[in-house]
C-alpha positions, -999 to 999 in steps of 0.1 A, spaced: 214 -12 -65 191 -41 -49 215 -62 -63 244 -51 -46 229 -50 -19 217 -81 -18 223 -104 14 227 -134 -10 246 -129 -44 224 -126 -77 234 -142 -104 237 -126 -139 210 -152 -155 185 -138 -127 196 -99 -137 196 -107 -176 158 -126 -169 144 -99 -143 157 -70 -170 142 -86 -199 110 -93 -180 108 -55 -176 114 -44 -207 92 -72 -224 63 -57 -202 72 -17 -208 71 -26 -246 35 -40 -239 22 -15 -220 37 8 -244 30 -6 -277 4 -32 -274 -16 -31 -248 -49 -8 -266 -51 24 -247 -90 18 -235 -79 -11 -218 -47 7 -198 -72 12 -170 -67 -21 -158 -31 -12 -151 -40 13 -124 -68 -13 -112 -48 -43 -106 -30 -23 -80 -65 -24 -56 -59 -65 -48 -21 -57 -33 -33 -26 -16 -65 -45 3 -45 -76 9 -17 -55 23 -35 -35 47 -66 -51 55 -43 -77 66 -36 -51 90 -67 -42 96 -81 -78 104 -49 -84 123 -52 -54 150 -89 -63 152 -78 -98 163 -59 -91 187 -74 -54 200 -44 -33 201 -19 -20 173 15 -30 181 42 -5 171 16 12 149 28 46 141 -1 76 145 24 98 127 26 77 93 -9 66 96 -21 104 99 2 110 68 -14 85 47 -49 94 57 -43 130 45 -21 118 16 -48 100 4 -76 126 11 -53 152 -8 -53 125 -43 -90 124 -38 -95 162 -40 -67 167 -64 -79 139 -85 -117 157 -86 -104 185 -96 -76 180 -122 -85 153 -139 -121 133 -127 -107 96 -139 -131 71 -120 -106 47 -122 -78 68 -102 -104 77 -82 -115 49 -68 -84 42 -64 -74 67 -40 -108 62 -25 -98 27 -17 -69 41 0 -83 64 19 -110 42 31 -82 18 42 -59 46 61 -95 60 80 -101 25 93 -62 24 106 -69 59 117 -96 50 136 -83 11 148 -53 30 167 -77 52 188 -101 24 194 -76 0 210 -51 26 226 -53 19 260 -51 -18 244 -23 -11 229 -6 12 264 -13 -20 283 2 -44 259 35 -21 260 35 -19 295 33 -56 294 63 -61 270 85 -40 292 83 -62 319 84 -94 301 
């Protein structure tokens, strides 16, 4: 489907590598990878997760308000994340998932908290905008 719609064509060499890359990697992970070592799957996701939003983070701190930042979906991912942590505990205690989520939720508080700190920052920079 992201194929089609696509702003530029893709050719069929690109769909043949990309689908061959993907099944190449699920027979790995399936097949060879040894299973004590299939933490590392769910661990290589932390590196994407704090580039992506303490990016954000360090971003709003430079410049001291958050721009469209949206309370509603930051609120959702704060409890989203604080409900994998409990669930997590409870069901099934994996450190690794854990600190996973942990991450996460770490990451969402200080987004949380970044769009309260620089509100009126962030009224005031609107207001600007409007006029400009």
């Amino acid at each position: 489907m992201a194929w089609d719609l696509s702003a530029t064509p893709v050719s069929i060499q690109e769909k043949v590598v990309s689908s061959g890359g993907f099944v190449a990697f699920s027979i790995f992970v399936m097949y060879l990878l040894p299973e004590n070592l299939r933490y590392l799957l769910m661990s290589g996701t932390w590196p994407v997760m704090i580039y992506a939003r303490g990016s954000q983070i360090l971003e709003t701190f430079q410049v001291k308000h958050t721009g469209n930042l949206s309370i509603v979906t930051t609120s959702m991912n704060l409890v989203g994340s604080l409900i994998r942590v409990g669930t997590t505990v409870q069901e099934t205690g994996d450190a690794v998932i854990l600190a996973g989520y942990i991450l996460s939720f770490l990451l969402s508080f200080a987004m949380f908290v970044q769009y309260f700190l620089y509100l009126k920052n962030t009224q005031e920079f609107a207001e600007k905008s409007k006029k400009d």
